[in-house]
N, C-alpha and C positions, 0 to 999 in steps of 0.2 A: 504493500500500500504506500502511495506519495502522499503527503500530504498538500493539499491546493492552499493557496492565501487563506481563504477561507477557515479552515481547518486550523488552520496555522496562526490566524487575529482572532479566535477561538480561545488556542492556547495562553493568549495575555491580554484577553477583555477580562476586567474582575466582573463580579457579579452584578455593580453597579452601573455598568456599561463600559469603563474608564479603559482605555488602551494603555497599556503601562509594561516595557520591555527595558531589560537591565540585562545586564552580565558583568562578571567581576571586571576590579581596574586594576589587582591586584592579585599577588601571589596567596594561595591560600593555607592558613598555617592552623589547623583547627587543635582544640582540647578538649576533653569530653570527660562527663561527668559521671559516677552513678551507674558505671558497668563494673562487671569482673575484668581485671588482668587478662584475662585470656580474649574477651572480646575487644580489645582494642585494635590488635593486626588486623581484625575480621572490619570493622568502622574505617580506617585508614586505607586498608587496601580499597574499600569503596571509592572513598573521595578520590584518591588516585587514577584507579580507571575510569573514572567520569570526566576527571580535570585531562587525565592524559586523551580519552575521544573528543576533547574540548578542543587539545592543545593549548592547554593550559599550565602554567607551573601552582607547585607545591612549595611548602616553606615552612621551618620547623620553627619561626618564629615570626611575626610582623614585626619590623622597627616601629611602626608607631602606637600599636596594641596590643602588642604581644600574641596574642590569638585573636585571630578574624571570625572564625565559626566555635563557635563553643555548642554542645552539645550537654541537653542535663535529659538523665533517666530517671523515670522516681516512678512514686505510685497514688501520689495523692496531688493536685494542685493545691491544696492546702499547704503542703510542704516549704513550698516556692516563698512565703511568707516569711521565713523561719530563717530565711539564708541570707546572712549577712553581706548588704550591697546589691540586694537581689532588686529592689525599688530604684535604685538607679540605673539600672540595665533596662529593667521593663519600665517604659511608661505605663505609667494609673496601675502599680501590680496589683493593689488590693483589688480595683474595679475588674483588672482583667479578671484576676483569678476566680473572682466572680461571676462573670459572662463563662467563662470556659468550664466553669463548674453544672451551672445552669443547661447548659449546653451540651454537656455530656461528653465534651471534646478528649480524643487522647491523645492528641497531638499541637501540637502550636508554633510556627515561624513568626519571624517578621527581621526584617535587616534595615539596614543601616547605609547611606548613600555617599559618595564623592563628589565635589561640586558639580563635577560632569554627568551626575546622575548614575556612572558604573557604581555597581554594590562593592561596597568600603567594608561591611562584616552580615554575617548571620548568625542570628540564635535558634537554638532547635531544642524547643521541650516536648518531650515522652512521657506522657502516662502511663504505666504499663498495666493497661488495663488487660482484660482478657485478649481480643483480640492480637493486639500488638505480641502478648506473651506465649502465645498461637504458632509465630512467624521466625521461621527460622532466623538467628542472625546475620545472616547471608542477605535474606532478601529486603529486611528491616534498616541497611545497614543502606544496602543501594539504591533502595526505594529514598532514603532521606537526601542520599547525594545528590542524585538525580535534581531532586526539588529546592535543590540551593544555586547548582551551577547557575541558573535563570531567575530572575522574575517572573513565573507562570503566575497564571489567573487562579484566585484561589478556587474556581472549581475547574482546574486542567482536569485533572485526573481524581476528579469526584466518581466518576463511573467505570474508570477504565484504569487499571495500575500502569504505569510506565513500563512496565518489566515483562518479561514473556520469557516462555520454559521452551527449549533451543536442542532438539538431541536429548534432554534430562538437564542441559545444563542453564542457569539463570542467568537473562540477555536484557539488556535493555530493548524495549519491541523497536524494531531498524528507523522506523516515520519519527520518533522520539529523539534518536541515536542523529538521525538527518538534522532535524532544525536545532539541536547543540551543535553539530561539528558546524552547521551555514551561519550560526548566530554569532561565532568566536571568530568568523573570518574579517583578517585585521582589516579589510576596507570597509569593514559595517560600523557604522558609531557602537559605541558603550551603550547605552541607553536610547530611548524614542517613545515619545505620545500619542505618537499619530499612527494610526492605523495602516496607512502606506505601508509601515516599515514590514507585514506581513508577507505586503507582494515582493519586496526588495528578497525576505529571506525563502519565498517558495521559489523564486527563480535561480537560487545556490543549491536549493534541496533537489530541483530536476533538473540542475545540470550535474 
């Protein structure tokens, strides 16, 4: 499957209408929270091969942040409350934590921009509710990569997972894999509001 413009200004309309496409400006240097030791290789290798089909670099450290993608597991958004510095990372943490309780969410992004509009960092909380504790680390790991290299619309892959089962083995689905490697191509800006930029990136996906 190609995906057309169409398909493609889909992927970064939010729910409110708003066209809104970003990609990093930066090396990405992530740190992750609230896992065992042994799943850290299994988180990192993700980010890796997403940033590397990006052609993107890695970085064991930001000069200006220290870590750009920080990553927290936990089990309760109550929790998030309790963590020292955690309200100046999240805006409104109380209220969030509140909507996303109400909500039933077990999941949560949101990033952080460079004047140029490229995304400057990402936060990624994990509830691990049943679901998510369902999901192998493998797919949990590259399903969140996926969903940072870009600014997707937050319902991309409300119905559909980025990921697809390949031989037995776990793929990014190729339509998904296309508009990351057309989005990172150095003649496309960093970021874009205008819808245009859909047609710009399905004519790199079919060529």
């Amino acid at each position: 499957m190609t995906m057309t413009a169409q398909d493609i200004e889909t992927l970064f309309t939010r729910r409110d209408g708003q066209f809104a496409f970003a990609r990093w400006g930066r090396p990405i240097a992530p740190v992750v929270f609230g896992v065992e030791e042994g799943a850290l290789p299994v988180i990192k290798g993700a980010l890796e091969a997403v940033a590397s089909l990006a052609g993107h670099d890695m970085a064991e450290t930001d000069p200006e942040l220290g870590s750009n993608v920080m990553m927290f597991f936990f089990a309760d958004w109550a929790e998030l409350l309790d963590v020292p510095g955690m309200d100046g990372l999240v805006p409104d943490l109380a209220g969030q934590v509140e909507r996303l309780q109400a909500a039933g969410a077990n999941q949560y992004r949101f990033f952080r921009f460079e004047e140029n509009g490229a995304i400057k960092a990402a936060f990624v909380f994990l509830r691990m509710d049943e679901s998510l504790r369902d999901m192998s680390a493998q797919v949990l790991a590259l399903s969140q990569a996926v969903q940072i290299i870009l600014l997707w619309s937050d319902a991309a892959f409300a119905e559909q997972s980025p990921l697809a089962l390949a031989d037995e083995a776990l793929v990014l689905r190729p339509e998904v894999a296309d508009v990351i490697r057309a989005a990172y191509d150095p003649v496309m800006p960093p970021a874009a509001n205008d819808a245009s930029h859909a047609l710009r990136l399905a004519a790199r996906v079919s060529a």
